[in-house]
N, C-alpha and C positions, 0 to 999 in steps of 0.2 A: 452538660449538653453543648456548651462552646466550641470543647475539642471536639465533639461529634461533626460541626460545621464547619470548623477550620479543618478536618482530615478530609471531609466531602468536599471542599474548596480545594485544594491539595490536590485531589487526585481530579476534580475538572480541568482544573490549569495544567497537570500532566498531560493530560490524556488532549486535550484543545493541543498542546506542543508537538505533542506526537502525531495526531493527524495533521496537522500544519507541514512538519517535514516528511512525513512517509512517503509526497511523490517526489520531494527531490531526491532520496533514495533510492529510489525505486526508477526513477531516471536516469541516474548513473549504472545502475544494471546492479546496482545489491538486491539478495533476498533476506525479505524481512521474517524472521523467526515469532511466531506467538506463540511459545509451547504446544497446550493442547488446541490451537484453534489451527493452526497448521503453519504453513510458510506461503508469502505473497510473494509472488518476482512478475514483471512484467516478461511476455512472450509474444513472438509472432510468429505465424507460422503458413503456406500459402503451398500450394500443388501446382507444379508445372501447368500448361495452359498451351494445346497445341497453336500455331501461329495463326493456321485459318480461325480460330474461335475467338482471338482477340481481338479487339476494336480500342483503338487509340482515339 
């Protein structure tokens, strides 16, 4: 049973590291790969805006 709680320990202190870094990752402009769960990359993306509809 020990090992059963030292492998569940193991993979919380992973998995605690790995969201800890994934936004400085993902700040620099890498995309993160999770196999079957897909890929994360930050995006932005915005539509022109004629002049008279802006407001500063």
């Amino acid at each position: 049973m020990r090992s059963l709680k030292t492998n569940n320990a193991r993979v919380l202190i992973i998995n605690n590291n790995f969201l800890d870094e994934l936004p400085t990752f993902l700040k620099i402009g890498m995309s993160i790969k999770l196999g079957d769960f897909g890929t994360l990359r930050l995006s932005l993306s915005s539509a022109p805006t004629a002049p008279e509809q802006f407001n500063a």
